[in-house]
C-alpha positions as CSV (number, residue, x, y, z in Angstrom):
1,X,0.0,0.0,0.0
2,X,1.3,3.1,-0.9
3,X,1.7,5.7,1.8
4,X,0.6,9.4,1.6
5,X,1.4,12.9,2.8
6,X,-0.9,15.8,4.0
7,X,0.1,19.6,4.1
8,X,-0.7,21.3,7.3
9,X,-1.8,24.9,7.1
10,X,0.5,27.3,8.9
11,X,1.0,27.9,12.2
12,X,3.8,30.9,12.3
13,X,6.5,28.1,12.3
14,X,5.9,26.4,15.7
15,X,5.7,23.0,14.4
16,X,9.0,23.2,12.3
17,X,10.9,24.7,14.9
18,X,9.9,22.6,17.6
19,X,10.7,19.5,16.0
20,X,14.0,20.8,13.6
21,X,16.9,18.9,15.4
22,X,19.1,22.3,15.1
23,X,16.3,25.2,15.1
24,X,14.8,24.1,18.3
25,X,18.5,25.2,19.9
26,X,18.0,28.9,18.4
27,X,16.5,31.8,19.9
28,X,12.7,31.5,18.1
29,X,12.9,34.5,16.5
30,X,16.5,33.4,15.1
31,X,14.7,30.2,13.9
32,X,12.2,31.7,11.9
33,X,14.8,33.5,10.1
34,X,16.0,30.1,8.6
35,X,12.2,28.2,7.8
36,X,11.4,29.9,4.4
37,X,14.3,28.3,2.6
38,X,13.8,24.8,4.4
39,X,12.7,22.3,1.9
40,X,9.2,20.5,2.9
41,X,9.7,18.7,6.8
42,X,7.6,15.6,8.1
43,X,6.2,17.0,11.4
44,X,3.8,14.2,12.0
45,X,2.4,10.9,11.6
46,X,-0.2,8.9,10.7
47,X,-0.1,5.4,11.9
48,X,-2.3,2.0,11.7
49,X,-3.5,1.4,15.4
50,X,-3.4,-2.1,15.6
51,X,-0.1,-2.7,14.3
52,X,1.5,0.9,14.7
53,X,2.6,0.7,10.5
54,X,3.3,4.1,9.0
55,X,0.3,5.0,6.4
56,X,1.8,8.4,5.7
57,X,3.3,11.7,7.4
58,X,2.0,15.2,8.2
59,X,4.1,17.5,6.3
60,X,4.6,21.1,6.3
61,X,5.8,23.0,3.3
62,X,7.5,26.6,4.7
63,X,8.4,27.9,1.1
64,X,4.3,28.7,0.6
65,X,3.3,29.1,4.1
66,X,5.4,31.8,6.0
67,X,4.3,35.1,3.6
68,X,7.2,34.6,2.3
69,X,7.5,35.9,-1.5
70,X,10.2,33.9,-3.8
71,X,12.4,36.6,-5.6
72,X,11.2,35.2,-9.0
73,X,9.1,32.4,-10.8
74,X,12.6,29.7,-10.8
75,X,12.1,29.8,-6.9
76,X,8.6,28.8,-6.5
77,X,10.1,26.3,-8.9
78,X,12.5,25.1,-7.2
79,X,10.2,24.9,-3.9
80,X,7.6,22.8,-5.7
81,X,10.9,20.6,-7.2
82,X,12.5,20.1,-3.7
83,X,8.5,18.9,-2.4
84,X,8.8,16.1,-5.2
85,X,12.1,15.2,-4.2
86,X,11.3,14.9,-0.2
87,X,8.1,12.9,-1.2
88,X,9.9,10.5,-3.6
89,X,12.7,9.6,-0.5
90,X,10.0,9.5,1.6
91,X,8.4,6.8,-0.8
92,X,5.0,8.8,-0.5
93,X,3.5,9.1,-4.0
94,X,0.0,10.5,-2.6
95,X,-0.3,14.2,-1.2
96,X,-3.9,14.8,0.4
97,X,-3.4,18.9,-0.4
98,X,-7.2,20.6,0.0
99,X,-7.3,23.7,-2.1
100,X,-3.7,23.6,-3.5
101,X,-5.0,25.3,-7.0
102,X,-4.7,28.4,-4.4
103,X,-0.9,27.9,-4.0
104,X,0.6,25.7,-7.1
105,X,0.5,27.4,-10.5
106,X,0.1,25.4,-13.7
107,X,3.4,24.9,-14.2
108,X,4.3,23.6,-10.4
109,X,1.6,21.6,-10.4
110,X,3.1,19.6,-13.7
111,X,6.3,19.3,-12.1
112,X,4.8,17.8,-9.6
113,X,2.5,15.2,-11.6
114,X,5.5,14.7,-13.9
115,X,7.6,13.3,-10.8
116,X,4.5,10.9,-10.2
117,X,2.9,12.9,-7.4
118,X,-1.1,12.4,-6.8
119,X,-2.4,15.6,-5.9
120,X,-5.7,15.3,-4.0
121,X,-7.5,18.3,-3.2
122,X,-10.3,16.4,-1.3
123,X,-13.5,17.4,-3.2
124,X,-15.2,14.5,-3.3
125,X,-15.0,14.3,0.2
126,X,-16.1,17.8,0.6
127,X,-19.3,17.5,-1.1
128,X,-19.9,14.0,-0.1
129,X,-20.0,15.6,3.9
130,X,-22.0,18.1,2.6
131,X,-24.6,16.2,1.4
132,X,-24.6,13.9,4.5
133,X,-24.8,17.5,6.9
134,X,-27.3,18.6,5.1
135,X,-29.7,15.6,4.8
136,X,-29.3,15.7,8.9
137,X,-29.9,19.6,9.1
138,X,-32.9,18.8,7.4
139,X,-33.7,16.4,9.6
140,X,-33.0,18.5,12.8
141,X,-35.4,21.0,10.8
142,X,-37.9,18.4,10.0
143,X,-41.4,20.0,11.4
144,X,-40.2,23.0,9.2
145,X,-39.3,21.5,5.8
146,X,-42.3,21.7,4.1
147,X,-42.8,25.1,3.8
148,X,-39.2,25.3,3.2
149,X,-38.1,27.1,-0.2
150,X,-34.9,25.8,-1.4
151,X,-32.5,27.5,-4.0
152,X,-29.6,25.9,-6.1
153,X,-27.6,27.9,-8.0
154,X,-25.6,25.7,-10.7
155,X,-28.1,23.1,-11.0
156,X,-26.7,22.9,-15.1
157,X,-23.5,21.8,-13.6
158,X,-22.4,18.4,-12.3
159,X,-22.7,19.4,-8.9
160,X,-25.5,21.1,-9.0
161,X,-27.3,17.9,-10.7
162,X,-25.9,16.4,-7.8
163,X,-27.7,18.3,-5.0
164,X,-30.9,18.9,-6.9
165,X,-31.2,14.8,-7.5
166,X,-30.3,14.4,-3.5
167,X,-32.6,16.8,-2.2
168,X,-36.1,16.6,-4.5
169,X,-37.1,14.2,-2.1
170,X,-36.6,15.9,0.7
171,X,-38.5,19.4,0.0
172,X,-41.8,20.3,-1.4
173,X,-40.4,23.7,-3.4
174,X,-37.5,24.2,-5.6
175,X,-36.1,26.8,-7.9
176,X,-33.0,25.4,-9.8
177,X,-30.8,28.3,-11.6
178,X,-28.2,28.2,-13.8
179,X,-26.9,29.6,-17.8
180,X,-27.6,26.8,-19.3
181,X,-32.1,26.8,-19.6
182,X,-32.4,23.8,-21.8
183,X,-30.0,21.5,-19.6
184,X,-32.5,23.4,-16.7
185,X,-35.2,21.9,-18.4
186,X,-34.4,18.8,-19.1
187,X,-32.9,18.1,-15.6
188,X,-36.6,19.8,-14.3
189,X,-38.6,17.0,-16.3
190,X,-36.4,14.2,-15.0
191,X,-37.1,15.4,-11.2
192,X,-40.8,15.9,-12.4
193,X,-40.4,12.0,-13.3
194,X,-38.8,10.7,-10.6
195,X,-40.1,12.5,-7.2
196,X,-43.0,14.2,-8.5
197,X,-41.6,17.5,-7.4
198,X,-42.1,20.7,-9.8
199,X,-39.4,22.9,-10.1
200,X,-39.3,26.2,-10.1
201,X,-36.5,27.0,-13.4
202,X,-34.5,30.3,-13.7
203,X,-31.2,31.9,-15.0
204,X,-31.5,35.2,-12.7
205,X,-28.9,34.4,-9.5
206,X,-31.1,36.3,-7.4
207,X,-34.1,35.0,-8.3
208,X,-33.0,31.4,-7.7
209,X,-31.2,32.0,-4.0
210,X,-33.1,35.4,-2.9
211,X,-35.8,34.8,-0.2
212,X,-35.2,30.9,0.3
213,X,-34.6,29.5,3.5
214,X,-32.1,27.3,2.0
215,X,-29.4,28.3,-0.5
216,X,-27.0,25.7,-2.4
217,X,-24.5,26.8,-4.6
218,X,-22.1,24.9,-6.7
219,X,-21.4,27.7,-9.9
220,X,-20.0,31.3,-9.8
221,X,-21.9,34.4,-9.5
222,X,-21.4,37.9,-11.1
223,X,-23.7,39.7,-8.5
224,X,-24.0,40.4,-5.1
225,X,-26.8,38.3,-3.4
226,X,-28.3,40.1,-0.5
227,X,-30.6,37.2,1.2
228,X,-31.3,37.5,5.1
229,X,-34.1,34.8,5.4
230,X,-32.1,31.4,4.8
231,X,-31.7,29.1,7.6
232,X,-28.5,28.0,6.2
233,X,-26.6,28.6,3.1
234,X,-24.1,25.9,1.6
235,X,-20.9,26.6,-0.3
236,X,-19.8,23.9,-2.8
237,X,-16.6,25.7,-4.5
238,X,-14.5,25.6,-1.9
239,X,-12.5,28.9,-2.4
240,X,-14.9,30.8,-4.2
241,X,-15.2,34.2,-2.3
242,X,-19.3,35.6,-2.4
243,X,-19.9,38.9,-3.3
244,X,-22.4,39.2,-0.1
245,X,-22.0,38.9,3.8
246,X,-22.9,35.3,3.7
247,X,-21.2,33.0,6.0
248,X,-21.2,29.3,4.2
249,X,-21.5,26.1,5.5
250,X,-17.9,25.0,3.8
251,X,-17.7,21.5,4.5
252,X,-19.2,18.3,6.9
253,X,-17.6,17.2,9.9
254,X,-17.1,13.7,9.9
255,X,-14.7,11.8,12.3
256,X,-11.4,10.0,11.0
257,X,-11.7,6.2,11.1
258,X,-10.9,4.6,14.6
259,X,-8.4,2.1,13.2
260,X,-6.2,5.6,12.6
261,X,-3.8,7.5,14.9
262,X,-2.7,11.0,14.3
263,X,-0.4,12.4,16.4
264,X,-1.3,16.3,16.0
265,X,-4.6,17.8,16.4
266,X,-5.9,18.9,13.0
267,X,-8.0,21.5,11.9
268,X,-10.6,20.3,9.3
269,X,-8.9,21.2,6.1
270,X,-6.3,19.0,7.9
271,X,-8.8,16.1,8.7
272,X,-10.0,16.1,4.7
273,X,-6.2,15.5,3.5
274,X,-6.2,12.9,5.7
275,X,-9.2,11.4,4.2
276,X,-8.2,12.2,0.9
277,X,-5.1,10.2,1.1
278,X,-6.1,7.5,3.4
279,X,-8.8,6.7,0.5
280,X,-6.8,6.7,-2.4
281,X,-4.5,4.9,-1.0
282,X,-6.8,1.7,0.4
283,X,-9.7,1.7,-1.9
284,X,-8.9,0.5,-5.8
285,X,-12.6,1.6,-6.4
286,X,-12.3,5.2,-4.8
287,X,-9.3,5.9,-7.4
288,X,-11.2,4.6,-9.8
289,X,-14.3,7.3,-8.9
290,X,-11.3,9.6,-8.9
291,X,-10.4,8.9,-12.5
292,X,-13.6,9.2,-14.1
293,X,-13.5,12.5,-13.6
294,X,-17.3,13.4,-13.6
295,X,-19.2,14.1,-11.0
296,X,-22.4,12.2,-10.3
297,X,-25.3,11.4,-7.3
298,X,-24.2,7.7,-7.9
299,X,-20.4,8.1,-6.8
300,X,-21.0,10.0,-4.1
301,X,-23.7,7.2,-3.4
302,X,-20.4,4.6,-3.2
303,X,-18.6,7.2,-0.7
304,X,-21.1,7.1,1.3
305,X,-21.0,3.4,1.0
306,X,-17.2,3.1,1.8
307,X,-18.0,5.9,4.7
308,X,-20.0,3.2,6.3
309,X,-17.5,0.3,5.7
310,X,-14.9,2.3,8.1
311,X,-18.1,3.8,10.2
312,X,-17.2,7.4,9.7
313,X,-21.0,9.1,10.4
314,X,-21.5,13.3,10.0
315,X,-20.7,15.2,13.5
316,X,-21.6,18.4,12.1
317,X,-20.8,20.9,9.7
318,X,-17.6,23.4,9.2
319,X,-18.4,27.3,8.9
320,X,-16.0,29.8,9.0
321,X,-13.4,27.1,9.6
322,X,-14.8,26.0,12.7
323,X,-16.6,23.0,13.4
324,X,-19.8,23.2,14.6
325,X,-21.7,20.3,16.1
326,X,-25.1,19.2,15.4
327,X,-26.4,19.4,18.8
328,X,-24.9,23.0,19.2
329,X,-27.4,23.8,15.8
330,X,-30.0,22.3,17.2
331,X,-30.2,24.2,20.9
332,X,-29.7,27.3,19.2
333,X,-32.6,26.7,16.0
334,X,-34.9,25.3,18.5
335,X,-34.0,27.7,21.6
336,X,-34.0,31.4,22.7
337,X,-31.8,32.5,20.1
338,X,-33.9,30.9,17.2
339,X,-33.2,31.9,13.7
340,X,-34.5,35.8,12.8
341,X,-35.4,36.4,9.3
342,X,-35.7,39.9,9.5
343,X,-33.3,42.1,7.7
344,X,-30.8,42.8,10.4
345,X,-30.4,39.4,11.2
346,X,-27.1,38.5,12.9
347,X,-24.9,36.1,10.7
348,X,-22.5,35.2,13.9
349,X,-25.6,33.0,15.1
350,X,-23.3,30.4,14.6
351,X,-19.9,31.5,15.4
């Protein structure tokens, strides 16, 4: 099996220096001097319970994650060529990396795939919790579904097919938006067919999210989306900044599998390139999801099968980057501080 690597997020250098056989002797702020020019550093690991095996390391890559600038392209070049060359001695040919299109170019990321590096960025595992957290918001919610209004934005995309398919079921009113109005209608008449639910069609943003009490996007908008009412919105581009005070549900919260031992507390982004990896590197049918390239209802179907297999279950959801558990929604829907709709509604409900 092959092992894997995951890229922590940044943490001023603590990590590096504390475990650095030579920079741990320095005065801290001497230390720091050195960790931009270090190549990438194994800072943790992640072992097999039962017989303490090495399944991969927790890595942290100081060339991107100090603010620190390289002079010209040839030394991002040569940061991205030292990272190959740690992972190949290393012998991991996975790296579990979530959002890494925000820190490798084009050109770093081919060096990388041209030394035989898997770059994961984890979104299959991203909207796979999603759907999971949202199916159990929903049923937190239950008594207030039906008069629910749901908006999905993308719904002429993969993974907006994907969420309008998962949730027809679940809600009595829909409006499903997108650029494409032919693929709207077809995908319409096919939910029409299959759940008996009428969709609401449009290619106005603001139209298809304003005023719904639940808002799903998975394509780009080119307008500012002022919408006060919804009980929870749901961001599936990880990355994509909204032109509006929203504050996204980013991700599910699931919990690693038992079997696994990490020996650093990690944030979620953290947690999903462990996931990432541990998959791709265990499951022959995962990689070959992976490969296929499309997007589809049905494959995150088999996640949710292979979630099972290891009993990983959703603990919550992620928003803002901080976990938030199920529980805490529910005391806070249900109690004093229940959900306002008016117009000066406080977004840091949640937070």
């Amino acid at each position: 099996m092959d092992k894997f690597a995951v890229v922590l997020q940044a943490d001023g250098g603590e990590r590096l220096i504390e475990n650095h056989n030579i920079l741990k002797r320095l005065p801290k702020k001497v230390a720091k001097e050195f960790l931009p020019y270090l190549s990438a550093q194994k800072t943790g690991l992640i072992l097999d319970k039962e017989n303490q095996e090495d399944l991969g390391y927790l890595i942290d890559l100081p060339g991107f994650f100090l603010n620190w600038q390289p002079k010209d392209d040839d030394d991002g070049l040569k940061q991205v060529r030292k990272l190959a060359g740690s992972l190949e001695k290393w012998n991991c040919p996975i790296l579990g990396f979530p959002l890494f299109y925000n820190y490798f170019n084009e050109t770093e990321y081919k060096i990388l795939e041209n030394s035989g590096i898997i770059l994961l960025d984890g979104f299959d595992h991203i909207l796979a919790g999603l759907l999971l957290a949202v199916k159990q918001l929903l049923r937190i919610v239950k008594k207030d579904v039906p008069r629910f209004e749901i908006g999905v934005w993308g719904a002429d995309t993969d993974i907006g097919q994907v969420w309008v398919e998962a949730l027809a079921a679940d809600v009595n009113q829909m409006c499903i938006g997108g650029h494409n109005y032919m693929e709207l209608e077809v995908l319409a008449e096919y939910i029409l067919k299959s759940t008996g639910l009428s969709c609401q069609i449009t290619t106005k943003p603001q139209l298809c999210l304003g005023n719904k009490d639940i808002t799903i996007v998975a394509d780009v908008m080119d307008i500012t989306i002022n919408n006060a009412q919804a009980c929870f919105h749901v961001n599936s581009l990880p990355g994509y900044k909204y032109r509006n005070p929203w504050h996204p549900i980013e991700m599910g919260w699931m919990n690693l599998p038992n079997e696994l031992k990490v020996d650093l507390e990690l944030n979620p982004y953290e947690q999903l390139g462990v996931m990432a990896g541990l998959f791709y590197s265990i499951s022959s049918s995962y990689r070959e999801d992976i490969l296929k390239g499309k997007i589809t209802l049905e494959r995150m179907t088999h996640l949710h099968y292979l979630y099972k297999l290891l009993n990983l279950k959703p603990q919550g959801f992620v928003k803002d980057g901080q976990r938030i558990h199920f529980d805490r929604f529910r005391r806070e829907y249900f109690g004093e501080n229940r959900l306002d709709k008016s117009d000066d509604y406080n977004y840091n409900t949640f937070n």
